[in-house]
N, C-alpha and C positions, 0 to 999 in steps of 0.2 A: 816654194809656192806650188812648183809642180805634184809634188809629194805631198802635200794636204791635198789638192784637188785629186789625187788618186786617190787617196784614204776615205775621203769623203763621197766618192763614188761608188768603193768598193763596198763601204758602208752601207748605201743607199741600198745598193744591189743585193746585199743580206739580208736586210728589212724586207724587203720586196720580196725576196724568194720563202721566209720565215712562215708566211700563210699559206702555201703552197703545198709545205712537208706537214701540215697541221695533219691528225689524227681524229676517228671519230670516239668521243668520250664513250668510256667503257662501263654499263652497267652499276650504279654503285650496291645496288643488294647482292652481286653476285649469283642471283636465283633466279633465271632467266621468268619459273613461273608466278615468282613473287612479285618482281620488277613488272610483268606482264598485267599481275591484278592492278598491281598500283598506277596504271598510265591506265585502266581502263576505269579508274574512279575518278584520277585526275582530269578525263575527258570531261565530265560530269558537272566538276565543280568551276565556277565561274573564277577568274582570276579578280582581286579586289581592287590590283592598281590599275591594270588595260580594262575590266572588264568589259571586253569585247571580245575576249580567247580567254579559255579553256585552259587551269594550270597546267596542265603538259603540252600547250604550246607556247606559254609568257616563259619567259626567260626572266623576268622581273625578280628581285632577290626573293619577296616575300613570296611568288611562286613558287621560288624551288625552298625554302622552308614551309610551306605547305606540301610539297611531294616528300622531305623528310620525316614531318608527321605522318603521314599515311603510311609513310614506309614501316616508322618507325611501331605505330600501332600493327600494321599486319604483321609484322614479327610478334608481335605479343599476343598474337591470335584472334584478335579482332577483328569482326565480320563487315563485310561494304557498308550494311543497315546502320551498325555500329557506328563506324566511320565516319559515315554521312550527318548522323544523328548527330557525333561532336562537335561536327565543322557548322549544324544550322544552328547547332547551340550556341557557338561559337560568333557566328557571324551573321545568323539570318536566314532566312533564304534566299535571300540575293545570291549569297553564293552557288548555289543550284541554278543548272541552266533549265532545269523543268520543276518551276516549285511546285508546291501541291495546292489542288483550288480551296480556299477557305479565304475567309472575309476580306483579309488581309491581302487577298494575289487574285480575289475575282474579277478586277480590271484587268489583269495582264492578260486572263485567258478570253476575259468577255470584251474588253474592249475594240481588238480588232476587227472582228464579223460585227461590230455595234456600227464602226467607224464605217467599213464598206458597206452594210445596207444604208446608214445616212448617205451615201455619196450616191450608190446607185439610184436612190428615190429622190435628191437632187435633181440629177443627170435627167429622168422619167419625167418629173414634174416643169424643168426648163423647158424642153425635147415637148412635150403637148401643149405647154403656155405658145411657144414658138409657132408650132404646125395649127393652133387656135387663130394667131395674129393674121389682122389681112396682110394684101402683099403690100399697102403703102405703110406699113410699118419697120418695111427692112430700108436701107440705102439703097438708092437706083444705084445702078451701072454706070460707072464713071471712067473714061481710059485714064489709067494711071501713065502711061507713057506720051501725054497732051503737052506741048510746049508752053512751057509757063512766060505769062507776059509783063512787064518790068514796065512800071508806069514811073518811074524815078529815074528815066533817062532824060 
């Protein structure tokens, strides 16, 4: 009994220590300035499953087979524009964290600055309705801290 409960500790304590001695994964191109182009295209392209990072920071499987493909196209001598051009063929421009303005992505660029002039001329339009209204238009002054009185006693 004793000697499982050491085995089983000793165990435990292996586990434990296991992430500890881990290593940093080494390069798989080998070519520190090839691997270098490829994580700066990667920055670029949007991931499909998190789409919220960037494949060279998703860890996601289909991530790192899209940094495969990259890789595997800049070996074959094919250019970022190149690259790029496969992957919106490929997938859209979704994949692109800066897609290009045409019909199709004019909301994403126009929508924001559309969205915050509406809210600023809101904001202006309340803001002069408000400073228009006479003053019995707001609530009088009430103490919020008035002892409230109990007619159900």
């Amino acid at each position: 009994m004793v000697e499982r409960l050491i085995a089983v500790l000793l165990a435990a304590l292996l586990l434990a220590a296991a992430p500890a001695s881990a290593k940093e994964a080494a390069d798989v191109a080998g070519n520190p300035a090839l691997e270098a182009r490829m994580m700066v295209l990667a920055a670029e392209l949007r991931c499909l499953v998190c789409q919220n990072q960037t494949i060279a920071d998703s860890h996601a499987d289909l991530a790192v087979d899209l940094r495969n493909q990259i890789r595997e196209q800049l070996l074959q001598g094919r250019s970022e524009d190149q690259i790029r051009d496969y992957m919106t063929a490929r997938y859209g421009d979704f994949v692109l964290y800066k897609p290009p303005f045409k019909p199709t992505t004019a909301l994403l660029w126009v929508g924001p600055p559309l969205l915050l002039l509406g809210a600023l001329a809101g904001l202006f339009l309340m803001l002069r309705a408000r400073q228009r209204a006479s003053p019995d238009a707001f609530d009088p002054d009430t103490p919020d801290d008035a002892p409230e009185t109990r007619t159900d006693r």
